[in-house]
N, C-alpha and C positions, 0 to 999 in steps of 0.2 A: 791164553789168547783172549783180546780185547772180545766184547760183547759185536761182532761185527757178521753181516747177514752173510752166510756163505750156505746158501741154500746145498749144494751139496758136498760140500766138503773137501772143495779144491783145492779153498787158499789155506786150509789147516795141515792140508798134506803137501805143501808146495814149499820147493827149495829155492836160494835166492843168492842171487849172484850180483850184488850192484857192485858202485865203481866207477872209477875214471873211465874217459877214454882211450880207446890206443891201448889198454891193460889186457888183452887177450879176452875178453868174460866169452864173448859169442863161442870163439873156439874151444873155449875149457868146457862152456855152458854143452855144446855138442860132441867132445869125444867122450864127457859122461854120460850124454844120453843112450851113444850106440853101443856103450860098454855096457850099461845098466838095463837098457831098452825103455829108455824115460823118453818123457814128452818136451819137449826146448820150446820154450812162448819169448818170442825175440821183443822185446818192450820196445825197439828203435824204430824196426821193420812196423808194428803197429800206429807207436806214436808219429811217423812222417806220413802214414797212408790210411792206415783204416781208423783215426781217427779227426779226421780234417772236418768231413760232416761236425763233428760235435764239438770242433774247435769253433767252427760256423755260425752253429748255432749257437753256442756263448755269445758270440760278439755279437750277435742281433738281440741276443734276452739283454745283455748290459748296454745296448745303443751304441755300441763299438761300430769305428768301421768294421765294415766285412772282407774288403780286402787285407790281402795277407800284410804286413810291413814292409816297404822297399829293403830288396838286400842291401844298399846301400846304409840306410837305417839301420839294421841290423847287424853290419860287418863294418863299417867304416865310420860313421857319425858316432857312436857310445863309444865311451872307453871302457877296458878288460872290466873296469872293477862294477861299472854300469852294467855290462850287459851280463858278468855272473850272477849280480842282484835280483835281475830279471828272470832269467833261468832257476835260479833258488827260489825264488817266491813262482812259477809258473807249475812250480813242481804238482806241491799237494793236488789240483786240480787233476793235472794229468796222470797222477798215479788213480784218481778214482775211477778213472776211463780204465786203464789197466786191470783193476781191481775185477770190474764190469766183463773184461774177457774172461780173465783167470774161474770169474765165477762159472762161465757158463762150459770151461774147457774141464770137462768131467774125466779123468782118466784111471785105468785100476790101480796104475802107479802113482809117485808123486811124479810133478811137472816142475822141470828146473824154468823161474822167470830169471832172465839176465837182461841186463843194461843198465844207463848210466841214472835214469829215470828212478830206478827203484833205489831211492833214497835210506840208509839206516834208521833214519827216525821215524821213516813212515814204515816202514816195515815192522819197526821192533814190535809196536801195540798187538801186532796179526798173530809172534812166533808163539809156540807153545815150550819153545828151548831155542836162546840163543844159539845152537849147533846148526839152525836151518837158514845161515846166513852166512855167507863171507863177502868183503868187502877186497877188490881188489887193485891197486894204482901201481904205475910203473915208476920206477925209478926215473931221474932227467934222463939218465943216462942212455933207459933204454927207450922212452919217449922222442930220444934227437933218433933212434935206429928206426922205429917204427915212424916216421917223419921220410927218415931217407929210402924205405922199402917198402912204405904203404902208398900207393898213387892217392888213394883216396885222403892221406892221412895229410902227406906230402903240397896239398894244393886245394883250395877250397874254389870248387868248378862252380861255383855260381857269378854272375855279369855286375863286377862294382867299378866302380870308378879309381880305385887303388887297392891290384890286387894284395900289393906288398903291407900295403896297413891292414887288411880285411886280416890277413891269413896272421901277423903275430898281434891282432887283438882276441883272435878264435885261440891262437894258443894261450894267451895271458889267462885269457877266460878258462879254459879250460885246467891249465892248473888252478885258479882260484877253485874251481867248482872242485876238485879232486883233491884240494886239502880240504874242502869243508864235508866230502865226505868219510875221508879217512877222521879227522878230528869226532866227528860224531857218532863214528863209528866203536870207536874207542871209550869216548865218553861213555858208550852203551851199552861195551863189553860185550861185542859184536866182531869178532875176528877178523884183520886186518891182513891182507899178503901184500907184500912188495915186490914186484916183480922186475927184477935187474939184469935175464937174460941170460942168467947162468942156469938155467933149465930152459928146458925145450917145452913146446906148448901140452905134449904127452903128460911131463913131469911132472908140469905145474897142473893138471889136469887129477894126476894122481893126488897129490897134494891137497888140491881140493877135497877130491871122492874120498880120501882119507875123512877127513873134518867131516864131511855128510853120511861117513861109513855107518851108524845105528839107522839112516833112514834106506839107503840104498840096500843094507844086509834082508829088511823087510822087502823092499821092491824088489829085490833079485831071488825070493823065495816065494813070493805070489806067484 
């Protein structure tokens, strides 16, 4: 593990779950935690809400506007390969934000962080063993299923002026950002799942807690 301030020792005992969208992590990330009795620090749930203040304040230390970008700017005016640029480079910041909770979330187990936020590259410097990382993206396949069965996944509920362009530049984007982290994932020797649907979320869940089994065998005997 990189020389990096972890006052008590959270992010050295913390499991990590990044990845696409739409690839299950939130749900894997929590049928380990109640099988295990780990702690789940959701990076999405954080990065849309308890970190805004400090997106705020950025844009006032760099003389940015302070209001947020019109959704339409953001969903309909970039194209896919624009607005993944933007999300790939917005990253490293908001993973420090992240870094900043995980430090202060003290637990006697380790804390699974999952979401799409927590990048392989920025993670790798933290691990003490590549084992404390899987990276997981779903197949097209089962990306068109979770499309037709997630409302949320299905329809992007924000006010643009073309919902139909908004929602397949969110998807374009989103596979660009989901091979860039499966590639770097790899490049880093940092375990890759593909999830195509032929396991149920349990499965894939076992799957995981397998790969994390040397940390969890400790969590489950504390």
């Amino acid at each position: 593990m990189s020389d990096v301030w972890d006052p008590h020792g959270s992010l050295q005992r913390a499991l990590w779950i990044g990845g696409a969208q739409w690839s299950g992590k939130t749900t894997v990330a929590e049928h380990i935690a109640r099988k295990y009795g780990l702690t789940v620090y959701h990076y999405d749930y954080h990065d849309a809400r308890g970190h805004q203040d400090r997106r705020i304040a950025r844009r006032v230390a760099l003389g940015e506007p302070v209001e947020d970008p019109t959704p339409d700017h953001v969903w309909v005016d970039q194209d896919p390969e624009e607005m993944a640029a933007e999300t790939l480079a917005g990253f490293p910041v908001r993973f420090e934000w992240a870094l900043d909770d995980l430090r202060a979330l003290f637990t006697g187990r380790p804390a699974i962080a999952e979401g799409w936020g927590l990048r392989p590259e920025l993670v790798a410097p933290l691990l003490d063993s590549l084992r404390r990382m899987v990276v997981l993206v779903p197949t097209e396949d089962f990306r068109q299923y979770q499309l037709r069965t997630l409302p949320r996944a299905g329809t992007l509920n924000v006010p643009v002026t073309d919902p139909a362009r908004s929602q397949a530049n969110r998807l374009a984007r989103d596979r660009l950002v989901a091979e860039d982290a499966a590639q770097n994932a790899r490049r880093l020797g940092i375990r890759v799942i593909e999830v195509d649907g032929t396991l149920d979320a349990v499965a894939v869940a076992a799957e995981v807690a397998e790969h994390f089994a040397p940390y969890l065998g400790a969590a489950t005997a504390a």
